[in-house]
SEDONU-998293 format. One record per atom (N, C-alpha, C): x, y, z; residue number from 1; atom name. Coordinates in Angstrom, 3 decimals, m for minus. Example, Ala and Ser with C-alpha at 12.3 -4.5 7.8 and 13.67 -1.06 7.14 Angstrom:
BEGIN
- 13.190:m5.690:7.800:1:N
- 12.300:m4.500:7.800:1:CA
- 13.200:m3.300:7.800:1:C
- 12.850:m2.250:7.080:2:N
- 13.670:m1.060:7.140:2:CA
- 12.900:0.030:7.870:2:C
END
This chain:
BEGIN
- m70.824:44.981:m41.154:1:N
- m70.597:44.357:m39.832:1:CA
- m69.625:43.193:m39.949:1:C
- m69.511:42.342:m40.805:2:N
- m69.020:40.975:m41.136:2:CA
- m67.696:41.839:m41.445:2:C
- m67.542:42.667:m42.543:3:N
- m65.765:42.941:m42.977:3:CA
- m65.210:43.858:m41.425:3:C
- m66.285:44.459:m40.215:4:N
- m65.552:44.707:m39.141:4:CA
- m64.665:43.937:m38.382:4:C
- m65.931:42.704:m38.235:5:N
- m65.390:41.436:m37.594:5:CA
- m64.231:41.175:m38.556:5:C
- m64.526:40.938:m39.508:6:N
- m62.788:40.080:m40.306:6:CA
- m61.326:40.742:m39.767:6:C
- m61.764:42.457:m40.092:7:N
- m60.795:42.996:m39.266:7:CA
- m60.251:43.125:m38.245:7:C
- m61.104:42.741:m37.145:8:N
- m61.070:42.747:m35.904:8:CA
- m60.054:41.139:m35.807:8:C
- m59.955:40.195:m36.509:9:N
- m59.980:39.315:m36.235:9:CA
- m58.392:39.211:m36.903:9:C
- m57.753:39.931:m37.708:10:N
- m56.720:39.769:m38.675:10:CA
- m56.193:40.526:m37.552:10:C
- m56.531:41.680:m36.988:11:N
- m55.714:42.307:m36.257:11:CA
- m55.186:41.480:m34.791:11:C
- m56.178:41.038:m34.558:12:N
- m55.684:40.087:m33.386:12:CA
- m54.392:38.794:m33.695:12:C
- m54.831:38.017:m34.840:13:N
- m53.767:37.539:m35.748:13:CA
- m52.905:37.608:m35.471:13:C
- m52.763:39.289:m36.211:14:N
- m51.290:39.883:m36.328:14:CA
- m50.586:40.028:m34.709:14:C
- m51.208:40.445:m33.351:15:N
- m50.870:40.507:m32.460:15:CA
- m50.415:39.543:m31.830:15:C
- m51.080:38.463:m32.204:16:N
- m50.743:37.063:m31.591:16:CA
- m49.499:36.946:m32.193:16:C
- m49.347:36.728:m33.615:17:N
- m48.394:36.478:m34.364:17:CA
- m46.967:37.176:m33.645:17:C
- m47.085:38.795:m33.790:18:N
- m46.107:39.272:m32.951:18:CA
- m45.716:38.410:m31.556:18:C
- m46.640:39.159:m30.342:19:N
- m46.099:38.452:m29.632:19:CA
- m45.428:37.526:m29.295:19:C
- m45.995:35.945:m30.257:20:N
- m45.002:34.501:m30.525:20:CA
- m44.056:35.051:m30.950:20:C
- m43.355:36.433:m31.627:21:N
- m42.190:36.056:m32.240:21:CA
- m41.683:36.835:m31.566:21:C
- m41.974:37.512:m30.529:22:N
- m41.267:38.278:m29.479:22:CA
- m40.928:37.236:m28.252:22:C
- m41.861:36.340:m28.242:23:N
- m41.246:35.835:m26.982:23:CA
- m40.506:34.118:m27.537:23:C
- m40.592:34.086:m28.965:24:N
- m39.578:33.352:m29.158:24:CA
- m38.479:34.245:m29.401:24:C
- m37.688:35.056:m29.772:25:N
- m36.837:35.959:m29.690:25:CA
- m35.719:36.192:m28.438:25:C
- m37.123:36.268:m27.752:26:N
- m36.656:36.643:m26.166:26:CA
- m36.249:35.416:m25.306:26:C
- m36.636:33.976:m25.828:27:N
- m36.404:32.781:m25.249:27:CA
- m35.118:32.262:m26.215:27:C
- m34.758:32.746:m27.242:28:N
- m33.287:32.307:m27.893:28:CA
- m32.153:33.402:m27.029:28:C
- m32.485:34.844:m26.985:29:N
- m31.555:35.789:m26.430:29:CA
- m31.317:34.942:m25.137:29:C
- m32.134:34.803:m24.308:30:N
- m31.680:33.882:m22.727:30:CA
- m31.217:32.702:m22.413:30:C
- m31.299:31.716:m24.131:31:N
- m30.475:30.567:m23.981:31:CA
- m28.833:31.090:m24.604:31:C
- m29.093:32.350:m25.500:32:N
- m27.203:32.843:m25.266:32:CA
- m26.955:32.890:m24.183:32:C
- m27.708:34.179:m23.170:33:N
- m27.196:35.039:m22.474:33:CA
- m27.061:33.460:m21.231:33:C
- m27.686:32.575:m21.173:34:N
- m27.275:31.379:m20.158:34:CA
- m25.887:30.584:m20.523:34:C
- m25.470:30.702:m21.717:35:N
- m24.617:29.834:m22.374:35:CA
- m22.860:30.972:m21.433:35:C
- m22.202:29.488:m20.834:36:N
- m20.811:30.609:m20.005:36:CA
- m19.938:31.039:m21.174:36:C
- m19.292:32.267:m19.956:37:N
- m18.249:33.214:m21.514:37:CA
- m17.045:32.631:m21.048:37:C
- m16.567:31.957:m22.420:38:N
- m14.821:31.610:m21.757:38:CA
- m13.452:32.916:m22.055:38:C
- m13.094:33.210:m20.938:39:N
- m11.983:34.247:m21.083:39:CA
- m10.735:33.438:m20.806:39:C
- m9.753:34.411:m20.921:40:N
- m8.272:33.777:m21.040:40:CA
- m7.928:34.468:m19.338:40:C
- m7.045:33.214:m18.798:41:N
- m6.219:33.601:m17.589:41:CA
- m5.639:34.594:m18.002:41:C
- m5.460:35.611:m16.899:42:N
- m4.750:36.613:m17.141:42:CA
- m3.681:36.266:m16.357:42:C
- m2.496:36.755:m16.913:43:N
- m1.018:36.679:m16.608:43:CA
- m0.449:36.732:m14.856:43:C
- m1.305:37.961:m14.146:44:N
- m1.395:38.169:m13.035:44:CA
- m2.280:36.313:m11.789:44:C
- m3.339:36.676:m12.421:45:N
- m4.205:35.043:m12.055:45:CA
- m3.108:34.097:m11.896:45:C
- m2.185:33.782:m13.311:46:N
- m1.875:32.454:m13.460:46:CA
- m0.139:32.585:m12.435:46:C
- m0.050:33.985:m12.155:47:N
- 1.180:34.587:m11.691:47:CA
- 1.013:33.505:m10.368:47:C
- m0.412:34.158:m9.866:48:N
- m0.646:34.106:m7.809:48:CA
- m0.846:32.585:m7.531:48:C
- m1.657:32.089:m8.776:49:N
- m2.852:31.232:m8.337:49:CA
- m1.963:29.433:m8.674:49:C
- m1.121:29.707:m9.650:50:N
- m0.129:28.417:m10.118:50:CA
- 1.195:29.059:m9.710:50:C
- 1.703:29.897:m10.166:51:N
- 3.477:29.493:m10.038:51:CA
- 3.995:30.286:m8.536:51:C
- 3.017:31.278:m7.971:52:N
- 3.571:31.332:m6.545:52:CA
- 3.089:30.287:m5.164:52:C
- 1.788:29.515:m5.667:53:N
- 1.474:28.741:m4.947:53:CA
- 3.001:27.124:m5.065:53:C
- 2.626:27.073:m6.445:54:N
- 3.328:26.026:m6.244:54:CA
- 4.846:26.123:m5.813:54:C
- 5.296:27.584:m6.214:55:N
- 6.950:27.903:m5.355:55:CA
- 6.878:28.000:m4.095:55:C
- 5.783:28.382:m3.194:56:N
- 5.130:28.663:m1.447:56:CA
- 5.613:26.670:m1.426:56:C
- 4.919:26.164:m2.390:57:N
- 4.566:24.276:m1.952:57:CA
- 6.130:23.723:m1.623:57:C
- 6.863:24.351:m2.804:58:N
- 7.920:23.508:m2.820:58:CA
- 8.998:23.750:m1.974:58:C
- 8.658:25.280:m1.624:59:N
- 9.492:25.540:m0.304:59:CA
- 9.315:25.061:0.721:59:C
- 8.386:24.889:0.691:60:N
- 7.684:24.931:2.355:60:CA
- 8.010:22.972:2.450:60:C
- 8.164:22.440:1.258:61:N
- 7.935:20.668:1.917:61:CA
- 9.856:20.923:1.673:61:C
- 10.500:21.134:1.282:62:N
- 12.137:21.153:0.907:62:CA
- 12.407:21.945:2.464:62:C
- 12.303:23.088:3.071:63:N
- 12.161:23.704:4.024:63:CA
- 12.560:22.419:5.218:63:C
- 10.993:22.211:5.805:64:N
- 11.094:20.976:6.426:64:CA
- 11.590:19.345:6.163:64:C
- 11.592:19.073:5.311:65:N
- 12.538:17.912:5.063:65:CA
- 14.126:18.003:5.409:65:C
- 14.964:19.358:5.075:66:N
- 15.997:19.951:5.470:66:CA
- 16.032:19.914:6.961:66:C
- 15.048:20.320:7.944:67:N
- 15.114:20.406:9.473:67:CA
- 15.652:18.899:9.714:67:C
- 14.137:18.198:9.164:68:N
- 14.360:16.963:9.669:68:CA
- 15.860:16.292:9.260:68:C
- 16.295:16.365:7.995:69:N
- 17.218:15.265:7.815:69:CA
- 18.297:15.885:8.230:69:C
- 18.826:17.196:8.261:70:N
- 19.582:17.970:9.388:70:CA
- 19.732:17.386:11.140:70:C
- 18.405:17.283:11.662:71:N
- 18.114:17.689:12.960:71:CA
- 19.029:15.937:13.317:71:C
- 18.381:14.859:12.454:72:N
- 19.078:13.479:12.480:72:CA
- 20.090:13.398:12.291:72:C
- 20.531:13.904:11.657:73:N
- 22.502:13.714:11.279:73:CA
- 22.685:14.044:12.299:73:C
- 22.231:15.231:13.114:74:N
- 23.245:15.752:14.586:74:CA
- 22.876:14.956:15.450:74:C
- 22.121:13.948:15.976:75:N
- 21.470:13.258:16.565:75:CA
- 22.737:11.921:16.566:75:C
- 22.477:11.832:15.222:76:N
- 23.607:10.445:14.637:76:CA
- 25.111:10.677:15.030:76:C
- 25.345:12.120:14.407:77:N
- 27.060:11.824:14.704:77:CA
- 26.511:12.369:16.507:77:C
- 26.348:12.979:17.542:78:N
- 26.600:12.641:18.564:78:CA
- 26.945:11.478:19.482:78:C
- 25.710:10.280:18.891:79:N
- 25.678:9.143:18.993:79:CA
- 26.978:8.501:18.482:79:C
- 27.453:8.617:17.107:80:N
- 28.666:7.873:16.774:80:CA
- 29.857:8.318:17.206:80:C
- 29.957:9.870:17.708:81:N
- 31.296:10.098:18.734:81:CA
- 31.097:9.354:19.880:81:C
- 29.852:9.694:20.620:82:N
- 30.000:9.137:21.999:82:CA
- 30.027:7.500:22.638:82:C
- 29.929:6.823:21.326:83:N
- 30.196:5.130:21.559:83:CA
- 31.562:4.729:21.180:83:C
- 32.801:5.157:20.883:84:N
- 34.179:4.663:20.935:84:CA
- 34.457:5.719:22.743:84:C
- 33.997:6.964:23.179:85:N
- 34.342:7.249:24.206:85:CA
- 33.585:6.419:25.604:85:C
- 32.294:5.894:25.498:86:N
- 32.356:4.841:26.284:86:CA
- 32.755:4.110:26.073:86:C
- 33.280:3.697:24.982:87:N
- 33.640:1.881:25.097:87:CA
- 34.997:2.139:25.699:87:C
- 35.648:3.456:25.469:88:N
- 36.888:3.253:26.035:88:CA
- 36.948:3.415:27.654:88:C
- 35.801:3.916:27.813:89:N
- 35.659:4.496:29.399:89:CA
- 35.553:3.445:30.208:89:C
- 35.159:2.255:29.568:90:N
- 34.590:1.324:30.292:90:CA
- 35.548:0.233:30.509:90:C
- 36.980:0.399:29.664:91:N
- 37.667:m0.384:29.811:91:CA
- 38.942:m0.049:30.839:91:C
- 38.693:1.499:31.490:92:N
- 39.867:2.242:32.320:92:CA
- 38.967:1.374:34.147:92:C
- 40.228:1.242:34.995:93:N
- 40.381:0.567:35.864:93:CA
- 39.555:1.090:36.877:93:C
- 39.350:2.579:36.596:94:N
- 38.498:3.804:37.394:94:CA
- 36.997:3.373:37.433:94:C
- 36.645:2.756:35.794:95:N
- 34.999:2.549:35.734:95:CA
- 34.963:0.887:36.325:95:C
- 35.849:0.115:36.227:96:N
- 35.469:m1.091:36.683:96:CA
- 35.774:m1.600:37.609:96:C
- 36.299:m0.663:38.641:97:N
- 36.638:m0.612:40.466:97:CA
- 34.943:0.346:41.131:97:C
- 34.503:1.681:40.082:98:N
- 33.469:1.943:40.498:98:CA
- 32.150:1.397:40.350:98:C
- 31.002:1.535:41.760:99:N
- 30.223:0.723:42.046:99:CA
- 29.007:2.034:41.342:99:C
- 28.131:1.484:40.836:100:N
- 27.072:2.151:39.946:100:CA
- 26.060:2.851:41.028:100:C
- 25.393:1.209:41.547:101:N
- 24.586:1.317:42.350:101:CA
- 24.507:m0.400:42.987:101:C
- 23.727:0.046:44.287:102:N
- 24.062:m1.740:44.699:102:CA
- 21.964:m2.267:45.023:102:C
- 22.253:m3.629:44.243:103:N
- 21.062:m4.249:44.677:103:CA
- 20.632:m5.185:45.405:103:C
- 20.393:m5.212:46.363:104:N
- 20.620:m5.987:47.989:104:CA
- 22.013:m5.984:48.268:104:C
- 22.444:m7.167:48.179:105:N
- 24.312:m7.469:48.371:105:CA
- 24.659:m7.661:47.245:105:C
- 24.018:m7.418:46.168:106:N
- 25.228:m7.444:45.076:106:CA
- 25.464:m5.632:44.341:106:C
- 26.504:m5.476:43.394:107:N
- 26.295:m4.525:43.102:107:CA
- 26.799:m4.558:41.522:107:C
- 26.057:m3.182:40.774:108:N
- 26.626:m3.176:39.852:108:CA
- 27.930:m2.173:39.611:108:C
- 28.782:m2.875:38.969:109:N
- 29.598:m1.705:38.662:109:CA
- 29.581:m0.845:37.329:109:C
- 30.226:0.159:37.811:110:N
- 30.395:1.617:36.642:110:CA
- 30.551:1.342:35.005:110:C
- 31.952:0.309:34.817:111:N
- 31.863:m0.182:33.137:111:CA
- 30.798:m0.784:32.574:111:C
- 30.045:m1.742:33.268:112:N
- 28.802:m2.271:32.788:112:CA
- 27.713:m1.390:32.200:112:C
- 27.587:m0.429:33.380:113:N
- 26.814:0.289:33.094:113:CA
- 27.033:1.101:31.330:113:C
- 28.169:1.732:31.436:114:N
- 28.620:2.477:30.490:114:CA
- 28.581:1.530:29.058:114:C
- 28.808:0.030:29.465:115:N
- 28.657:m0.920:28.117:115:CA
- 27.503:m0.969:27.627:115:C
- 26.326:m0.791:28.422:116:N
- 25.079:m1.096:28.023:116:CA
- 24.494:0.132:27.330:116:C
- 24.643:1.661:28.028:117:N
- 24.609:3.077:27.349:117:CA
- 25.258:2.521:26.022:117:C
- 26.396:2.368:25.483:118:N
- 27.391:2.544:24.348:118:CA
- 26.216:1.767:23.402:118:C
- 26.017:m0.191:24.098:119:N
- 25.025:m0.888:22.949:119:CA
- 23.776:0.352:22.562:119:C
- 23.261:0.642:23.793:120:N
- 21.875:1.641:23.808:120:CA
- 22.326:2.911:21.936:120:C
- 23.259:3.536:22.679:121:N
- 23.695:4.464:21.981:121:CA
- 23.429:3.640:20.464:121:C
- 24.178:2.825:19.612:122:N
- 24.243:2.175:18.915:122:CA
- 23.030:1.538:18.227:122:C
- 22.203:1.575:19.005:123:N
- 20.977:1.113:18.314:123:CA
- 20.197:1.864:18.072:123:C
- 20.514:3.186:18.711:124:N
- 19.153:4.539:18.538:124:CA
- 20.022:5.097:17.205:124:C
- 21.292:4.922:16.844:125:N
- 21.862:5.357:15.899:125:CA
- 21.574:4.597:14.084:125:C
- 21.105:3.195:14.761:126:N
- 21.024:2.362:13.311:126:CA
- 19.558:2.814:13.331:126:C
- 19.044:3.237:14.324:127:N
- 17.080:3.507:13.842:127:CA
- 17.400:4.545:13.068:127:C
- 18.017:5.627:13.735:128:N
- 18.026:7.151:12.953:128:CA
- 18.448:6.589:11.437:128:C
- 19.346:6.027:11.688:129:N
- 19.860:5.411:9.814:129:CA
- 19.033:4.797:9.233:129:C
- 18.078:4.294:9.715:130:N
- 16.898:3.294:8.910:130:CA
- 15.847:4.627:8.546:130:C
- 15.562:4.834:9.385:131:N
- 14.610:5.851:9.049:131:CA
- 14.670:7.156:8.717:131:C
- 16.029:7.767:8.324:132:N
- 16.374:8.377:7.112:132:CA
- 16.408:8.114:5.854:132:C
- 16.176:6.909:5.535:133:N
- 16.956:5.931:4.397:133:CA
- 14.930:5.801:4.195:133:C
- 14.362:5.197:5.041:134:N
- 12.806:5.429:4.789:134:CA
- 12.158:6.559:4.452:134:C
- 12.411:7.406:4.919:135:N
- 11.487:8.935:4.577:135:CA
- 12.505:9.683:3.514:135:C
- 13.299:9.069:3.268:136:N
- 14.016:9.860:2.171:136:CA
- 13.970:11.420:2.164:136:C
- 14.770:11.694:3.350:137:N
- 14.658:13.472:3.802:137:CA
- 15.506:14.027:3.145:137:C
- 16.839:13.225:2.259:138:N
- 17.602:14.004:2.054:138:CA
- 17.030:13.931:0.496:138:C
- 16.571:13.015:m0.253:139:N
- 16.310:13.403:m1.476:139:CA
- 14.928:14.334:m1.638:139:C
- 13.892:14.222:m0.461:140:N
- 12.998:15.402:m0.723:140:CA
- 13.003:16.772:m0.396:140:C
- 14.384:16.778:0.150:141:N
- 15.115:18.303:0.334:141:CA
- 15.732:19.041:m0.914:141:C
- 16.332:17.812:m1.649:142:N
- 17.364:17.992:m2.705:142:CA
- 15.760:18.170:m3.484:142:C
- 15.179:17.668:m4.180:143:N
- 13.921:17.140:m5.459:143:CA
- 13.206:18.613:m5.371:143:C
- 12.273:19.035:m3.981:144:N
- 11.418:20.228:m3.622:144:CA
- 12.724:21.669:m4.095:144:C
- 13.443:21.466:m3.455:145:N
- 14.446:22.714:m4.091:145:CA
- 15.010:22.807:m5.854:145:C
- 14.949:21.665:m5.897:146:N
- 15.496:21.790:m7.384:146:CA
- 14.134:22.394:m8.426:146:C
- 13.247:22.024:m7.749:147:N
- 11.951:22.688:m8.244:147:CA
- 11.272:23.371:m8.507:147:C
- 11.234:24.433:m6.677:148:N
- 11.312:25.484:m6.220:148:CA
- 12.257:26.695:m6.617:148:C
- 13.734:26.300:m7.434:149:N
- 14.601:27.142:m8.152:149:CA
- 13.895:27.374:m9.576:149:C
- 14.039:26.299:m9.940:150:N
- 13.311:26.167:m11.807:150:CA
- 12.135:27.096:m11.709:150:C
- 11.524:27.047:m10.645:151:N
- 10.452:27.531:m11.072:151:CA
- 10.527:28.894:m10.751:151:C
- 11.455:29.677:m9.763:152:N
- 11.891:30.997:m9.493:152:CA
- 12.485:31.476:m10.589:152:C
- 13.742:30.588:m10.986:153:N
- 14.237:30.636:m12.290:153:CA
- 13.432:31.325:m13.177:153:C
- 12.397:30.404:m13.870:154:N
- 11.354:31.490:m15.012:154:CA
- 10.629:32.124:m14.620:154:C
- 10.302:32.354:m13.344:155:N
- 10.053:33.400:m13.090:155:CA
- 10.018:34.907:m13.013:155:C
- 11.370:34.801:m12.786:156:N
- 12.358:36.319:m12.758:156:CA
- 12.510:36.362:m14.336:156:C
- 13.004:35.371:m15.111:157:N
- 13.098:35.352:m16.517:157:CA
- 11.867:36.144:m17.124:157:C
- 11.054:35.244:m17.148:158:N
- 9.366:36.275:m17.520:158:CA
- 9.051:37.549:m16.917:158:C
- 9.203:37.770:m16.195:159:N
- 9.152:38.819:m15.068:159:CA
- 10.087:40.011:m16.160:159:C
- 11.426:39.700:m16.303:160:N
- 12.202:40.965:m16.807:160:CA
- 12.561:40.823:m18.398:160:C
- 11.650:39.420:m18.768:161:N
- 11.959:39.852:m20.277:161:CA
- 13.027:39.190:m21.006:161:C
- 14.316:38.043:m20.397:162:N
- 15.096:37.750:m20.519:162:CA
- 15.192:36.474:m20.954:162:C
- 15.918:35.662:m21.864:163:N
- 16.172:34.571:m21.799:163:CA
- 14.933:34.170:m23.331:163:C
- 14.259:32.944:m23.181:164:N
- 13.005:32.976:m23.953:164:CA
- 12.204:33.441:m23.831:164:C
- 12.098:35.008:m23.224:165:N
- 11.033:35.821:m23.157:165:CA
- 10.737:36.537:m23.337:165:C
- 12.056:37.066:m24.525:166:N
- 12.481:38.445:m25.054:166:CA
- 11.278:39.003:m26.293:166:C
- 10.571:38.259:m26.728:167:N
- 9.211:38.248:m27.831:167:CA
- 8.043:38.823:m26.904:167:C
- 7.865:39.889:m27.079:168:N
- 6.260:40.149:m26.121:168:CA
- 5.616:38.967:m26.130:168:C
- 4.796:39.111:m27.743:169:N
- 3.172:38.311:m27.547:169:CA
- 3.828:37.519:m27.509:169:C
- 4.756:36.302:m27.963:170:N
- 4.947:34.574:m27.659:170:CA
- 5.555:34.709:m25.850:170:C
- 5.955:35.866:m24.583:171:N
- 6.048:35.290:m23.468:171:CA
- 5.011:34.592:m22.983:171:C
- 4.051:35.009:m22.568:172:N
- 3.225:34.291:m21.680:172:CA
- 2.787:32.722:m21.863:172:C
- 2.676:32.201:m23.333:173:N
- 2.740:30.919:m23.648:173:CA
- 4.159:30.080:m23.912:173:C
- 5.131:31.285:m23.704:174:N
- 6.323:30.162:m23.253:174:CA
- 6.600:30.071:m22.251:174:C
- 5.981:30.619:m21.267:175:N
- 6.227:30.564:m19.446:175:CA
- 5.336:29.739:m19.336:175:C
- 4.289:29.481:m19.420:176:N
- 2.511:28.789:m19.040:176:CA
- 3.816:26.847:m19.345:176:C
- 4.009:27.326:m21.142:177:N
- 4.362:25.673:m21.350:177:CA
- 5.492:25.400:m20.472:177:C
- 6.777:26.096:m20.155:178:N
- 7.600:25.507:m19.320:178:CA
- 7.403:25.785:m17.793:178:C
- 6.394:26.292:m16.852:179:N
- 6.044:26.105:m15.636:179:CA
- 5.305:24.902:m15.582:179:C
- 4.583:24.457:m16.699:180:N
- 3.710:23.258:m16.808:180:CA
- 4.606:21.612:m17.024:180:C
- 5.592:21.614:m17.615:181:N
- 6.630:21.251:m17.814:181:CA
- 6.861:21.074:m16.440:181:C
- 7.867:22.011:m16.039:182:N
- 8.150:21.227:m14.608:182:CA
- 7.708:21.051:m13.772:182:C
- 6.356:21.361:m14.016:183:N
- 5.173:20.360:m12.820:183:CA
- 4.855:18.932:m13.060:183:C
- 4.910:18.928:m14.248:184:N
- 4.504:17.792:m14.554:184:CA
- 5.504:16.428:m14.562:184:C
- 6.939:16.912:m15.180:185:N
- 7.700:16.456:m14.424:185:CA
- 8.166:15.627:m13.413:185:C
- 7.884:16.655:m12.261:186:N
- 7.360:16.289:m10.651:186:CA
- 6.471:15.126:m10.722:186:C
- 5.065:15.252:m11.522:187:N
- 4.344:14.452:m11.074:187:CA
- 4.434:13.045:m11.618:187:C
- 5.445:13.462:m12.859:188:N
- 5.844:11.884:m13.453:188:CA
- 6.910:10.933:m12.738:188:C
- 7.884:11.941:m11.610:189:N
- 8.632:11.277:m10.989:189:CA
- 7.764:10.499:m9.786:189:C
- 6.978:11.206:m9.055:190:N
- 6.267:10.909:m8.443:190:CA
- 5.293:9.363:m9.080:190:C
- 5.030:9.247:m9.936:191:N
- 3.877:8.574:m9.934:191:CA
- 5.361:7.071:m10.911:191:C
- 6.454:7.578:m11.317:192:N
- 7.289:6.423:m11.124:192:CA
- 7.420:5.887:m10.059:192:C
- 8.585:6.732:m9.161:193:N
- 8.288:6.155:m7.725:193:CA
- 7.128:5.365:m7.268:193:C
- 5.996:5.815:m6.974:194:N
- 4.734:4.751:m6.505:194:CA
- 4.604:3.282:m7.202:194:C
- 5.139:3.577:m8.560:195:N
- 4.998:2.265:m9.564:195:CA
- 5.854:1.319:m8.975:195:C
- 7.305:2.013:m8.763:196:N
- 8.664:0.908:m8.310:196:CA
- 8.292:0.426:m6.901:196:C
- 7.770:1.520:m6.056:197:N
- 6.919:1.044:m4.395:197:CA
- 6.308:m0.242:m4.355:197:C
- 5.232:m0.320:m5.518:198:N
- 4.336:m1.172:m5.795:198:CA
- 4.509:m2.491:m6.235:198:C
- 5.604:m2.814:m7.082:199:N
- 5.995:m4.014:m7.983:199:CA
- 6.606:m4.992:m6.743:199:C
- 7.385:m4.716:m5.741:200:N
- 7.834:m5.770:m5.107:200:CA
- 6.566:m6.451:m4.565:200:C
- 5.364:m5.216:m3.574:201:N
- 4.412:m6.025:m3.519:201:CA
- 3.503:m7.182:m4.461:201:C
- 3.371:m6.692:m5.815:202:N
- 2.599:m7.607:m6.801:202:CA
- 3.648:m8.723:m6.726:202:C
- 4.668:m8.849:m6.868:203:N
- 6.066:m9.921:m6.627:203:CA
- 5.360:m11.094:m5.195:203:C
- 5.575:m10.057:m4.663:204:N
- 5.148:m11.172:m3.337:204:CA
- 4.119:m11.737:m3.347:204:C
- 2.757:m11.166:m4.160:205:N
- 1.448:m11.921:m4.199:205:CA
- 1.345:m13.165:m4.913:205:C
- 2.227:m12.525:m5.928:206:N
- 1.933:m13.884:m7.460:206:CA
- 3.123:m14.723:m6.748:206:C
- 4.193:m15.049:m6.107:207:N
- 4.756:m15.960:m5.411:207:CA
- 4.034:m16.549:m4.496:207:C
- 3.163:m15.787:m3.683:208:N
- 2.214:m16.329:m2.587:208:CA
- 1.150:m17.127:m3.612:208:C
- 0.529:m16.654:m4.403:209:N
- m0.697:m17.402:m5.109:209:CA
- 0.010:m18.352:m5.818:209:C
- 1.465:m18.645:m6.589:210:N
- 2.282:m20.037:m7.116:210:CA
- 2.586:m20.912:m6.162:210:C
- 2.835:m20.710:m4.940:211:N
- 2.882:m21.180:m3.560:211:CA
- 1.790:m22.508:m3.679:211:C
- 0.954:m21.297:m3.441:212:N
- m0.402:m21.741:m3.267:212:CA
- m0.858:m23.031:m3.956:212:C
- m0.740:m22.988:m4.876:213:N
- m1.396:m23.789:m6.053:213:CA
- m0.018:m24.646:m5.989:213:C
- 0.956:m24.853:m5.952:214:N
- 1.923:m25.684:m5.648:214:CA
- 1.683:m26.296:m4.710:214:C
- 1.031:m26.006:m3.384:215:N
- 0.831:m26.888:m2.564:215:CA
- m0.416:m27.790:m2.922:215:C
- m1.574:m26.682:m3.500:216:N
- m3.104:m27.705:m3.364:216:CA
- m2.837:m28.855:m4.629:216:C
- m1.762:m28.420:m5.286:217:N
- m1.499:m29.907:m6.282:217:CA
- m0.736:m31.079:m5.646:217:C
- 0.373:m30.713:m4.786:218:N
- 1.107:m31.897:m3.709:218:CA
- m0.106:m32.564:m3.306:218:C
- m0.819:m31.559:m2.739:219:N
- m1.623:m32.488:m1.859:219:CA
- m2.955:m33.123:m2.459:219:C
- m3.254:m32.999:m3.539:220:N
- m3.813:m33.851:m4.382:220:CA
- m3.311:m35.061:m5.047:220:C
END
């Protein structure tokens, strides 16, 4: 009876034993199978998802910057033909014998009028010039296209095999490094620019705060 029980009891053991090592087994397989799989971009992915997005970007802001700094120049030279033809209009005997319009008993006449259009003219012409010169339409027409080419450029290059891309396996990591390249580029010009934006302001502070302290010592 006693060596039944022993047996009875080794066998359970052994079952227990199993089981723990089945369901430790089964609790290492599910911390792989949780662990992520890293794959490589595929050529197509990095085709849609980086270099046609960012050629769609650079068109599309070069595109409109072109309207705009276009649409102003024609704006401007209209304006700068049509202020030597009033000023001259205004000096013929025709505009300054004619009466404009009259206000009670007095009236204005025709050259006046036309002098004040010409100043008018003249000042909507120095805004358009200021604020071309502010939004910088013509260099983000010129910058987005030069970009938007480079990057068509290796494109078609990779695409047919040509140029540094004539090596099968080394294309795709010499397109990846020079599309990355001239993004980055971009973003170094960019983040110069903001730097040079920035410095006149810090200029003006630390003059304002030497100011400052220049005065609270006078007046001590």
């Amino acid at each position: 009876m006693n060596q039944e029980s022993e047996a009875n009891n080794q066998t359970t053991d052994v079952n227990s034993a199993s089981q723990t090592q089945q369901s430790t087994s089964k609790n290492v397989s599910e911390t792989h199978t949780a662990q992520p799989v890293l794959t490589r971009i595929s050529v197509e992915y990095y085709m849609s998802k980086r270099v046609d997005e960012q050629i769609d970007y650079f068109n599309s802001k070069s595109t409109k910057a072109q309207k705009k700094y276009k649409s102003q120049k024609r704006y401007e030279f209209i304006l700068a033909l049509s202020i030597p033809v009033l000023v001259t209009f205004s000096t013929m005997e025709v505009a300054k014998k004619a009466i404009f319009f009259h206000v009670g008993d007095a009236s204005v006449n025709l050259d006046l009028m036309i002098q004040i259009t010409a100043a008018i003219a003249g000042i909507v012409m120095a805004y358009y010039n200021k604020v071309m010169d502010l939004e910088e339409y013509y260099k983000i027409w010129k910058d987005n296209r030069v970009n938007c080419e480079a990057l068509e450029h290796e494109r078609y290059s990779f695409l047919t095999r040509t140029g540094d891309y004539e090596i099968e396996n080394l294309a795709f990591p010499k397109f990846v490094d020079k599309i990355e390249s001239i993004l980055n580029n971009d973003v170094q010009k960019w983040k110069q620019k903001t730097k040079i934006e920035e410095e006149p302001k810090d200029e003006d502070s630390d003059k304002k705060i030497a100011n400052k302290e220049k005065n609270h010592k006078s007046d001590s």
